[in-house]
N, C-alpha and C positions, 0 to 999 in steps of 0.2 A: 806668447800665450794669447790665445783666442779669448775678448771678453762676451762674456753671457749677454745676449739680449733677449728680449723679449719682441716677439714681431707679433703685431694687431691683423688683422684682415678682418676688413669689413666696417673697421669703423668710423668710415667717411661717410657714412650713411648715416651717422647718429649726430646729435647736436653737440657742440663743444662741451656744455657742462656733462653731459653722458659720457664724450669719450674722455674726458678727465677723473670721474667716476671708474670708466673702464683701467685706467692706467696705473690709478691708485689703487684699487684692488688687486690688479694684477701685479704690480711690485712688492704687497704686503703677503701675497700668495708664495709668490715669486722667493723672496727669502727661507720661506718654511721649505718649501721644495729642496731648496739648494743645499736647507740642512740635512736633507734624508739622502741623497743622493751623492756621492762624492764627486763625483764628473757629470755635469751634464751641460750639452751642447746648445742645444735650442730648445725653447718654451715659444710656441705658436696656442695666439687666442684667435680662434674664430669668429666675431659676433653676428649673425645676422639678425635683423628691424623688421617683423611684417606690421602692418599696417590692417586695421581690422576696422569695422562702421562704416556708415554711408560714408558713399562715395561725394557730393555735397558740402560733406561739413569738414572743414580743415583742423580742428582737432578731433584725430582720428585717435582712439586711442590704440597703442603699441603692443607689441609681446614682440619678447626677444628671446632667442637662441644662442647659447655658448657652447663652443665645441673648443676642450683644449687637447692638445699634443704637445706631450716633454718627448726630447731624444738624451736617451742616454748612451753612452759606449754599448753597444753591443744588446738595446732595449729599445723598446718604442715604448710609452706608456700612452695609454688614450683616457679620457673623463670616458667611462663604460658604455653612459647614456649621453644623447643629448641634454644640458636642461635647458630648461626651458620657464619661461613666465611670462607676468605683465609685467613686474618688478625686476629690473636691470641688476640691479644690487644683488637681489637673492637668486637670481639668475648664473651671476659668476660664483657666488660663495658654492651653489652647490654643484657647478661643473669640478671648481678647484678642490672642492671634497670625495667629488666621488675620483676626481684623479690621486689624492692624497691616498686613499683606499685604495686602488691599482695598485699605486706604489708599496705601500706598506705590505698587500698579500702578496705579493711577488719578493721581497726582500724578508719576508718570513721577522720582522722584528719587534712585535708587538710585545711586551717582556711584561703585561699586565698577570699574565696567568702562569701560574708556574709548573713548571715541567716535573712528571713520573720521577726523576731522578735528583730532583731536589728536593722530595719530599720527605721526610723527619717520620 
């Protein structure tokens, strides 16, 4: 049996405490995913760093990009959008959410609301 990993791209471009940040999020994402989806093969995080302020002053400050893709048997899920921020942290929660929502409208199992035929 194939174990699940998680593969980064792009985060040798961020400082250790970032891609640490990045890794941790990604693993506590990582679990929820695992619980929606019975099979899933690969979770790819994308991060890209741009670099924004004069050119001059070496703290520059940052905005980051997360692009993620899960492969399921027989599905691709993508985050919809890019997100995007200054903030790393809310950067990934809200890529890994809007992939959370791919997921869920595609497996139709949202059981908040209840259905014509169970109604009384």
């Amino acid at each position: 049996m194939k174990e699940e990993v998680i593969q980064f791209v792009g985060v040798k471009d961020l400082t250790e405490e970032e891609q640490e940040l990045v890794s941790k999020l990604s693993t506590e994402y990582f679990e929820k995913i695992k619980r929606c989806l019975d099979k899933m093969l690969s979770l790819v995080v994308h991060v890209k760093c741009y670099k924004s302020g004069e050119k001059d002053n070496p703290e520059k400050r940052k905005k980051y990009t997360v692009h993620i893709k899960c492969t399921a048997p027989g599905k691709i899920y993508e985050s919809d959008k890019k997100s995007h921020g200054w903030d790393l942290a809310q950067a990934i929660r809200a890529g890994f959410e809007a992939l959370e929502n791919q997921i869920h409208h595609s497996l139709h199992n949202d059981t908040s609301r209840t259905k014509n035929y169970e109604k009384v």
